[in-house]
N, C-alpha and C positions, 0 to 999 in steps of 0.2 A: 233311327230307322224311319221314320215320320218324314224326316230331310229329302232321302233316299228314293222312297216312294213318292213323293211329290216332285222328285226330279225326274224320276221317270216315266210318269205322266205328263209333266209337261213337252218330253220331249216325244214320245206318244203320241199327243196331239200335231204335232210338225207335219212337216211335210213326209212321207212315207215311213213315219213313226210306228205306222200300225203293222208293216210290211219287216220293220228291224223286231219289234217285241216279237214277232211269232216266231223269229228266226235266232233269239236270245233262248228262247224258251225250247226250241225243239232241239238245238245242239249241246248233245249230252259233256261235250268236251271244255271248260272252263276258256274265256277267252283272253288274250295276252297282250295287256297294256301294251305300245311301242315306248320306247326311253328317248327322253327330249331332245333334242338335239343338242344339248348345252351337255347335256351327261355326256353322249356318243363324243364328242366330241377331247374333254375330260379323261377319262379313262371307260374299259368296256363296257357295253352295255348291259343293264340289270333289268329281270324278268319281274314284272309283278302279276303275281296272278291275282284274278277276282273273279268271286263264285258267291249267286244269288241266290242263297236262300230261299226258302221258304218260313213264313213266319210261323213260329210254335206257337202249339195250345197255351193256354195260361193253365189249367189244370194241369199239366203235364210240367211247366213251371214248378207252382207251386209243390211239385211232390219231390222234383230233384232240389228241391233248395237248402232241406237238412245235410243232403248227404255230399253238395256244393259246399257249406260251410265246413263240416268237418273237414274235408280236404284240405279248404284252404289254413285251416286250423291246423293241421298236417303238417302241413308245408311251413305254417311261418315259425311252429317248433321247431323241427326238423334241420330248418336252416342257421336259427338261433344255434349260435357255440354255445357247448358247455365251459363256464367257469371251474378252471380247475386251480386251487388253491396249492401253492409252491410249498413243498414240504422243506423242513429245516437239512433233510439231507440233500436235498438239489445244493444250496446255501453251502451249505459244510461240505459237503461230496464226503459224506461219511451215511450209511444205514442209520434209518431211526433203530433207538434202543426202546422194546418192548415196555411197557409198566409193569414192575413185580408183581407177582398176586396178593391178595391182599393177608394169604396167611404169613407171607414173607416177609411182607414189606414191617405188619405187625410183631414179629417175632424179633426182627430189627429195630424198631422200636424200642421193645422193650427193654432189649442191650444195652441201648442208648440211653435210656430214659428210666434203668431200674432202679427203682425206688425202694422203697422197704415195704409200701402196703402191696407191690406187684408181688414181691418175694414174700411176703404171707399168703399172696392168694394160692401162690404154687408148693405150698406145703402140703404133705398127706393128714387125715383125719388126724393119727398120730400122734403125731407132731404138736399137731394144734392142742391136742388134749392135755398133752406135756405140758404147754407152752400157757394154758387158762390155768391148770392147777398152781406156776408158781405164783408167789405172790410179788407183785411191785414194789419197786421202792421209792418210788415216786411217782407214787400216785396223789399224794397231798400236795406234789410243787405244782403254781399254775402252770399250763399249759399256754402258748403263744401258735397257734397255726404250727407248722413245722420247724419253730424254734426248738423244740425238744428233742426230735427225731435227728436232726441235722448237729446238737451239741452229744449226742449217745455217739454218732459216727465216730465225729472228729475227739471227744473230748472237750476239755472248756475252750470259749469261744472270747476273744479278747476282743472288744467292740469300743472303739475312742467316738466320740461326738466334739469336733472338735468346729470354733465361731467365734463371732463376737459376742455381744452382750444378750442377744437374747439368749444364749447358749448359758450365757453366766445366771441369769436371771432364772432358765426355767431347770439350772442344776438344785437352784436355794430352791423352787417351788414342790421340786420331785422330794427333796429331804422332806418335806412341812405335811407330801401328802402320804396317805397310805400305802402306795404303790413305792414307794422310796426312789432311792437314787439309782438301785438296778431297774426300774423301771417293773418289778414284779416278776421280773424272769427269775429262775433258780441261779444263785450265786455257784453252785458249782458245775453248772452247765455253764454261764454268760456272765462276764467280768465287763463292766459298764465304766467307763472311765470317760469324766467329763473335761474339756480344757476350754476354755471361756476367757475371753479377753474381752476389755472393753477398749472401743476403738480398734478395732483389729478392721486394717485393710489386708486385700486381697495380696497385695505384694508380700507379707510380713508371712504369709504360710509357710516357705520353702523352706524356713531359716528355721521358723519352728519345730518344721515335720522334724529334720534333721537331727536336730538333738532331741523328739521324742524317740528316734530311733535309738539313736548311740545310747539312750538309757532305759531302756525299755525293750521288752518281749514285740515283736512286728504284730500288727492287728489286724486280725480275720475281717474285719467290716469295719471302715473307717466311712464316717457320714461326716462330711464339710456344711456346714452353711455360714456363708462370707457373701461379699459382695454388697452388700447393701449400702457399705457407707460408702462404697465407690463412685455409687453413679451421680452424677455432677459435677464430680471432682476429676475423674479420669476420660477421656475420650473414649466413646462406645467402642468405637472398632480396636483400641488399645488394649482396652481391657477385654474383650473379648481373644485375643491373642495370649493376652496373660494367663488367662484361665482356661487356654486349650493347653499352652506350653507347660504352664504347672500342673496340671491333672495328668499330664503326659511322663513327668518327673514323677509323680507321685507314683503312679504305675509301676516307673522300675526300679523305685527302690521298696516296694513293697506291690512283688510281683504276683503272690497269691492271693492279696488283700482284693474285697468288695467293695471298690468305692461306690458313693453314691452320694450325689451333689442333692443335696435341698435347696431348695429353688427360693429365691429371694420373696422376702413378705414383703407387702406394700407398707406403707407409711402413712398415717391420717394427716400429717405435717404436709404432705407434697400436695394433696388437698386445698387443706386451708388453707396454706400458701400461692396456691394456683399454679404448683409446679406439674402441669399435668403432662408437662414431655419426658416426667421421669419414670411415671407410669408406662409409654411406652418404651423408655431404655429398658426397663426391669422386664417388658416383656419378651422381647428382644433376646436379650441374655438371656434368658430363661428357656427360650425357644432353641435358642442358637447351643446352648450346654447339653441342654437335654438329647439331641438328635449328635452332640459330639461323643458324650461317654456313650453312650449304647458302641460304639468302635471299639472302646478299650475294655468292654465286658461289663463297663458297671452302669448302674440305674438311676434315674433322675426322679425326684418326689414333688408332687406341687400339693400346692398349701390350699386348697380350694375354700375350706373352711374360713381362712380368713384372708383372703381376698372380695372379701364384701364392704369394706372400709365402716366397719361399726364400731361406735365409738365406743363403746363396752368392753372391747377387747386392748385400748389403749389406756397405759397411764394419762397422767393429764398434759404430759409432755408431749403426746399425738405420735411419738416417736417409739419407746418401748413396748411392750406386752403387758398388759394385765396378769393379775393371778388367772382369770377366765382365757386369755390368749394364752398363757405361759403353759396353762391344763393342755387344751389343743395341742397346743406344739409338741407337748412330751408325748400325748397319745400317738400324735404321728411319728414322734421319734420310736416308740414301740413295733409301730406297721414298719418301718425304716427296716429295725432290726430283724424282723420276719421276714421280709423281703430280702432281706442278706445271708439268711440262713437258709432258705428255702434253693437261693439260687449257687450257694453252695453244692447242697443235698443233689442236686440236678446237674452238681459238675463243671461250675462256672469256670474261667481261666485260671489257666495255673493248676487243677486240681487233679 
């Protein structure tokens, strides 16, 4: 603006400058650039008009400058798109399907997922009155989480623990302790049967399984732990094929069984010896089994307890279980068995 008027004074000053401003100023009609001759030329000619203000108050400024701003605030919403987020039925060219309500979706549920304490809660006073007066009959056997519930469905529950040597080692510890060789569960709910090799590799399973079958009743939860004296001796990725393919046998011939792989213990030996790449094979496989059975319906268990490499839990060979390892181990063999009866009770494969 400053530019403007300083040009217009100096042109003011000129020669009959004073004679063009009065003549700018009295013609009420805007007056009409010519177009250059390089335009005319070019293509038609274009109109500019120009029209001279007068300069505004600054108070009168200042009062339209809120309502200046929100406009332009207006405006540059206004033109902003809205983000519209592509629903899966554009994608599929199918209608989204509603969410059930949640008395539905719960009612379903409970279909799914009926249990025995759902079905007590839906009994009449009654019922229940009936059901306090008789008396139990076992109510002296320990109870295990929903190992009891899940052996009253089915009846007895035949459960193999089938390894190598630590398997051997912590069957002599379960006899020595007060929990015994069923592990404390009631004998006529859970039939505990221990098969313990020593030196047992991972190849020698199938051949086993096979004749425990052909002599023997098929078992409701079969818990494996092998693999240990493998690693070193077999190539990672070999043996890890072995023990997809064999879990995968194991499945059909014993289709309604619970497998459930126990994950390799570490060794204080690979240690002392500075085999620490075996630490990471064992983790490896451990990692790599566990995310395979959850496929086939069964569960994988890790030994957290003695994965701390204390020497208190090894004989002095750095290699077996202690009595204090061998304790651990069984108790986790007990959570094993919970866990296999539990995921029974809930209808696991085959059921």
């Amino acid at each position: 603006m400053e530019n403007l008027l300083a040009e217009l004074l100096r042109k003011a000053e000129g020669a009959g400058g004073e004679a063009w401003l009065r003549r700018c100023l009295q013609e009420p009609v805007p007056t009409v650039a010519e177009a250059r001759p390089e335009e005319e030329e070019a293509g038609p000619s274009r109109r500019v008009i120009c029209r001279i203000l007068p300069p505004r108050d600054p108070a009168e400024q200042e009062a339209d400058a809120p309502a200046e701003r929100h406009h332009r605030s207006r405006n540059r919403h206004g033109e902003r798109p809205e983000k519209r987020r592509r629903s899966s039925s554009k994608r599929t060219g199918s209608a989204p399907v509603p969410p059930p309500p949640p008395e539905e979706s719960r009612a379903r549920g409970d279909r799914r997922h009926g249990s025995s304490s759902s079905r007590r809660r839906h009994r009449s006073p009654a019922h229940r009155d009936e059901s306090s007066q008789q008396p139990s009959s076992d109510s002296h056997t320990p109870q295990h989480g929903g190992a009891a519930e899940s052996a009253a469905v089915g009846g007895k529950k035949q459960v193999w623990i089938l390894g190598h040597s630590f398997v051997v080692w912590a069957a002599k510890r379960a006899e020595q302790r007060t929990y015994g060789a069923n592990l404390s569960f009631n004998r006529d709910e859970f039939e505990i049967q221990w098969f313990g090799y020593s030196g047992l590799r991972w190849r020698d399973l199938y051949c086993i399984l096979q004749n425990l079958a052909a002599a023997l009743p098929p078992p409701d939860i079969l818990i494996i732990h092998a693999g240990g004296n493998d690693i070193g001796k077999v190539k990672t990725l070999d043996l890890l094929c072995e023990i997809k393919r064999d879990l995968s046998l194991f499945k059909c011939i014993f289709p309604k069984c619970i497998l459930i792989f126990s994950e390799i213990i570490p060794r204080l030996a690979w240690i002392k010896r500075g085999l620490y790449f075996h630490e990471k094979i064992r983790k490896r496989i451990n990692y790599a089994v566990s995310r395979f059975i959850t496929s086939l319906g069964g569960l994988s268990f890790r030994h957290l307890e003695l994965e701390g490499y204390v020497p208190g839990f090894y004989w002095s060979d750095s290699v077996h279980l202690s009595c204090i390892g061998s304790d651990i181990l069984n108790a986790h063999f007990q959570s094993m068995v919970d866990l296999g009866a539990v995921a029974r009770l809930e209808g696991g494969p085959g059921q």
